[in-house]
C-alpha positions as CSV (number, residue, x, y, z in Angstrom):
1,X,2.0,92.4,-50.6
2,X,3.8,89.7,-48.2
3,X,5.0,87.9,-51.6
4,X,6.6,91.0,-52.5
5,X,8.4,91.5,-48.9
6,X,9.8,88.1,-49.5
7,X,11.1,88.7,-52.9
8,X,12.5,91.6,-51.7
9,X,14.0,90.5,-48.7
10,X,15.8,87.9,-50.4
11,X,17.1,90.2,-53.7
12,X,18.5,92.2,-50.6
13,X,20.2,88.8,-48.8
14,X,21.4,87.7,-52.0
15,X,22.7,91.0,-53.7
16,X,25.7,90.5,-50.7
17,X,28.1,92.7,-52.1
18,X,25.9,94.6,-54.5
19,X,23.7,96.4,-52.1
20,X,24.9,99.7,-52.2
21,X,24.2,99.3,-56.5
22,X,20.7,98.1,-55.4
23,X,20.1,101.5,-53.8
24,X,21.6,103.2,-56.3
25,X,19.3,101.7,-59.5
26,X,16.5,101.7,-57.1
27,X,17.1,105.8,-57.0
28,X,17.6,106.1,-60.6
29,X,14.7,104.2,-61.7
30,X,12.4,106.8,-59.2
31,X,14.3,110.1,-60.7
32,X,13.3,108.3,-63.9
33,X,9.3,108.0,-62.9
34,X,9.4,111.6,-61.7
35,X,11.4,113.0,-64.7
36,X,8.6,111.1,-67.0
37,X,5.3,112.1,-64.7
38,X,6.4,116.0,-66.3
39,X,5.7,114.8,-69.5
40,X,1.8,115.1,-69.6
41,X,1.9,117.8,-67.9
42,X,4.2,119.4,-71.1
43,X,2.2,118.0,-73.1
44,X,-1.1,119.8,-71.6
45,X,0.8,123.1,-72.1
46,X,1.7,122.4,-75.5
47,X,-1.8,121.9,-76.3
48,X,-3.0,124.6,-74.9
49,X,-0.8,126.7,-76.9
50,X,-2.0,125.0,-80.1
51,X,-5.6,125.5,-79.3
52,X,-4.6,129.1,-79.2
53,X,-2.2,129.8,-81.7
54,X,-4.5,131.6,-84.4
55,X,-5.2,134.3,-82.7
56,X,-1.7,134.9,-80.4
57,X,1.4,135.3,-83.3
58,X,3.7,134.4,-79.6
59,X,2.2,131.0,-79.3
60,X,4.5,129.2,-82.1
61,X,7.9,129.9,-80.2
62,X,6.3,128.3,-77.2
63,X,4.8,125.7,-78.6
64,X,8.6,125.1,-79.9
65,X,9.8,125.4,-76.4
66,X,7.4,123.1,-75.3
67,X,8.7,120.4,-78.5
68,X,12.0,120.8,-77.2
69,X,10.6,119.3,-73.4
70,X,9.5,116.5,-74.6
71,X,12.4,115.7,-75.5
72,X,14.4,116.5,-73.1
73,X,11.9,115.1,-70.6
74,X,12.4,112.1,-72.8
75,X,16.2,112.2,-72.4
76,X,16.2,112.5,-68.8
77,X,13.8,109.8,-68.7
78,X,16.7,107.3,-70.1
79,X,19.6,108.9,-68.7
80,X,18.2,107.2,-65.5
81,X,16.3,104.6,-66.3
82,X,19.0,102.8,-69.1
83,X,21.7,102.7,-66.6
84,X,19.6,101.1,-63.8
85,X,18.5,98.7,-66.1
86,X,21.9,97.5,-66.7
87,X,22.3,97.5,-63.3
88,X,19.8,95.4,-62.2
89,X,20.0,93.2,-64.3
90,X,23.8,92.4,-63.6
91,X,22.7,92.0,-60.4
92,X,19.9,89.8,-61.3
93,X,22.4,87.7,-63.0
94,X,24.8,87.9,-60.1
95,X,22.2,87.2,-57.2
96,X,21.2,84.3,-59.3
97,X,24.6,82.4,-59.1
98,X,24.5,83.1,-55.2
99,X,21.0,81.9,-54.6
100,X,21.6,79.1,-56.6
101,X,24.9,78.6,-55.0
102,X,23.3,78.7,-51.5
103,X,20.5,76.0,-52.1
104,X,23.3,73.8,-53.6
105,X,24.7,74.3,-50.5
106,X,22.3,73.6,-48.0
107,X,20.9,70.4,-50.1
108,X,24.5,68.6,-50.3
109,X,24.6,69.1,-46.5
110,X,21.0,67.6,-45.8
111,X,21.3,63.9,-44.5
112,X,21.3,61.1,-46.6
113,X,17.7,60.0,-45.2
114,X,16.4,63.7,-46.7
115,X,17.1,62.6,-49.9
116,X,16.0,59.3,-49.8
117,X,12.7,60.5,-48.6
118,X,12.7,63.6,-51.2
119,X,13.3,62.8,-55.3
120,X,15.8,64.0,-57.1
121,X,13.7,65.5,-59.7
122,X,11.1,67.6,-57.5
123,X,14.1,69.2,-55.4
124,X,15.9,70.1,-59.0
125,X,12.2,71.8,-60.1
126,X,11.8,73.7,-56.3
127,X,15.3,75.1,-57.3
128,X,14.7,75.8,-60.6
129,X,11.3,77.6,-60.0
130,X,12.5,79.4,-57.1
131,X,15.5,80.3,-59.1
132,X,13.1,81.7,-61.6
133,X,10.6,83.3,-59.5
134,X,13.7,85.2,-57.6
135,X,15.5,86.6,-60.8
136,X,12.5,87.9,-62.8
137,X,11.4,89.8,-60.0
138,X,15.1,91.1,-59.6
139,X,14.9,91.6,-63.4
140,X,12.1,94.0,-63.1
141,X,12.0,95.9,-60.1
142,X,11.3,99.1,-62.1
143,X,8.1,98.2,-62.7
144,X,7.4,97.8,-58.8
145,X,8.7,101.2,-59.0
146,X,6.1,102.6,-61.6
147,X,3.6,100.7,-59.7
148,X,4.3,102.3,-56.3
149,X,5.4,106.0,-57.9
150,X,2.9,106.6,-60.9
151,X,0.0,106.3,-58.5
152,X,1.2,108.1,-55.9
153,X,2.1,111.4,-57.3
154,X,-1.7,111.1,-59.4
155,X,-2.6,111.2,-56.6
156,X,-0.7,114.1,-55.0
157,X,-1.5,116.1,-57.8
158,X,-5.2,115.1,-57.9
159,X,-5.2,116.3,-54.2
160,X,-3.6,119.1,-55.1
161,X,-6.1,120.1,-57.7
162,X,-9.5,118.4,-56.8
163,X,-9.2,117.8,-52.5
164,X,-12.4,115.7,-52.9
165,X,-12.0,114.1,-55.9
166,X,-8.5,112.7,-54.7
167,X,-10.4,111.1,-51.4
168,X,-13.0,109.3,-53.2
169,X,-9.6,107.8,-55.8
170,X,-7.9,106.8,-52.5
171,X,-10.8,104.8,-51.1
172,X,-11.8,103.5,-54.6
173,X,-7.9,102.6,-54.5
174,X,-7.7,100.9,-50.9
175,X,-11.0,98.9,-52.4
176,X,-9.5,97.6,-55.2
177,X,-6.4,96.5,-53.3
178,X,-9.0,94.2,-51.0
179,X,-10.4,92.6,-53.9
180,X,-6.6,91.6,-55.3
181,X,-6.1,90.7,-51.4
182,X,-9.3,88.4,-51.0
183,X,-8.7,86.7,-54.5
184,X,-5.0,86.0,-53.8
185,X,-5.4,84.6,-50.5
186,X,-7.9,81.9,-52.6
187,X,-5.2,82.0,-55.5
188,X,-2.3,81.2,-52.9
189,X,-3.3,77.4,-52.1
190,X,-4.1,76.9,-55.7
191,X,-0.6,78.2,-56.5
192,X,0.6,75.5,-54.2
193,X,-1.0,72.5,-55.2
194,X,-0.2,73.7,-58.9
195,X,3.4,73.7,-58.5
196,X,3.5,70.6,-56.2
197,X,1.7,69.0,-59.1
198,X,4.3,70.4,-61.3
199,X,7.3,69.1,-59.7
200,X,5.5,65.6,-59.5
201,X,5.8,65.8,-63.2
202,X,9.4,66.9,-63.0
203,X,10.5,63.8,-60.7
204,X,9.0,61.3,-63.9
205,X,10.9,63.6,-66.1
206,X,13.9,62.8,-64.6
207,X,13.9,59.3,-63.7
208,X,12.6,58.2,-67.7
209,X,15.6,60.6,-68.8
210,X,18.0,59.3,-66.7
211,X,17.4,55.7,-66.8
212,X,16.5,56.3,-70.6
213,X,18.9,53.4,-71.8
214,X,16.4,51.2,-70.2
215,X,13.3,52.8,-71.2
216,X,14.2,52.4,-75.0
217,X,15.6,49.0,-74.4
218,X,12.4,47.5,-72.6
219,X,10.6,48.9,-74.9
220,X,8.5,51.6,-72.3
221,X,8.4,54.6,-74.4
222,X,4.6,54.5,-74.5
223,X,4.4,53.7,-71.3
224,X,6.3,56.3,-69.7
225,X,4.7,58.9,-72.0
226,X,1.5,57.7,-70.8
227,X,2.3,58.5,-67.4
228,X,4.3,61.6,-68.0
229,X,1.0,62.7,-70.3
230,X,-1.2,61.5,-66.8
231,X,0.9,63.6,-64.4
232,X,1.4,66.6,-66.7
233,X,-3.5,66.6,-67.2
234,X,-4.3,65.2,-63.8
235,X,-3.7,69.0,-62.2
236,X,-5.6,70.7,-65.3
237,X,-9.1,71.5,-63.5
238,X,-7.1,72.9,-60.1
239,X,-5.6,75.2,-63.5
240,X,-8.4,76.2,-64.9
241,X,-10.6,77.4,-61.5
242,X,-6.9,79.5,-61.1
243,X,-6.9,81.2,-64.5
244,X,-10.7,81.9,-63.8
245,X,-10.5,83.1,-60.3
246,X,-7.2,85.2,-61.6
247,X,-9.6,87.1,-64.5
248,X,-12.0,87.4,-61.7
249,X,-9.9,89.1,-59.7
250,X,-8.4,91.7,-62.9
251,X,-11.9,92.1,-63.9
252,X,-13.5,93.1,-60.8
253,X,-9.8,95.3,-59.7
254,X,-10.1,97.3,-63.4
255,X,-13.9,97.5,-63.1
256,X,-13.5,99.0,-59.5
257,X,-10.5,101.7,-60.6
């Protein structure tokens, strides 16, 4: 949840300009989620009305009627939803050049004994990753959407319907949310040694492709592979108990729900 806050707090900072447009997708894509949650409940009708249609001769025109939702439920669905996406994604695109923009900014006006402490090649993989990290989730805030809406409104209607029933989803819900909790805060440090690793494999990466005039003329090709090849496995085991703690996590979160 605080990861998201972050991301979210900077797509805000860095939309400048654009905010009012980030309200405005952010609006469409929820009409869109509440447009589309009508659909099963269309399609229950419709079925309904099949099931029932031998024996009542006025079931066919509804069961037309209830055709014709769809796709209009379908239509409304993307008359929101297409024109936020195009929305946020220019912005995604736009926010990017400012982000970008303001680290090249703030690392040209660190002192020279900053960079001469820090290499070139890690601080170019820290932008690049956080770069990265900041656009896709700018790229894709309708599924943050979905993820926040769909639920809620099951749930509304669950209440709605079944008082009881909806009680024991929200707990089963607020448990399954402590499990993702208690396996990220163990993910989070992994994460971090990870990508430190990572950008240690960038800064080799950078100086055997600048300096690689001398590499080929000294002959060091298969030495500096064999070092790039050492940087890029030495952080493979910190991988692999993250991708297993990681299906843990899904397993145990889908098993609860």
């Amino acid at each position: 949840m605080t990861v998201f806050l972050v991301l979210f707090k900077a797509l805000w900072q860095y939309s400048g300009g654009n905010r009012p447009r980030v309200v405005l997708y952010l609006a469409m894509f929820t009409a869109a989620n509440i447009v589309s949650l009508l659909e099963p409940y269309v399609i229950g009708l419709l079925l309904n009305n099949v099931q029932t249609a031998a024996g009542d001769p006025d079931a066919m025109p509804r069961i037309i009627g209830y055709l014709f939702l769809t796709v209009v439920i379908s239509l409304g669905f993307w008359a929101f939803h297409g024109p936020a996406r195009v929305l946020e994604q220019t912005n995604a695109f736009q926010m990017r050049n400012a982000f970008k923009s303001h680290l090249f900014d703030v690392v040209t006006h660190l002192p020279m004994q900053w960079h001469r402490q820090h290499h070139s090649g890690q601080t170019i993989s820290r932008i690049g990753k956080a770069s990265r990290a900041l656009v896709d989730f700018a790229s894709n805030t309708f599924q943050l959407i979905e993820m926040i809406l769909r639920p809620l409104m099951a749930l509304i209607a669950l209440l709605i319907i079944m008082p009881m029933a909806a009680l024991i989803a929200f707990v089963v819900g607020i448990f399954a949310l402590l499990i993702v909790y208690l396996f990220d805060r163990a993910l989070m440090p992994l994460y971090d040694k990870i990508n430190d690793s990572q950008h240690f494999v960038a800064s080799a990466l950078h100086d055997y492709i600048t300096n690689i005039a001398t590499v080929i003329t000294l002959r060091l090709e298969r030495l500096a592979y064999g070092e790039m090849l050492r940087r890029m496995t030495m952080y493979f085991p910190m991988f692999q108990r993250k991708t297993h703690l990681n299906e843990w996590k899904w397993f145990l979160a889908t098993l609860v729900i």
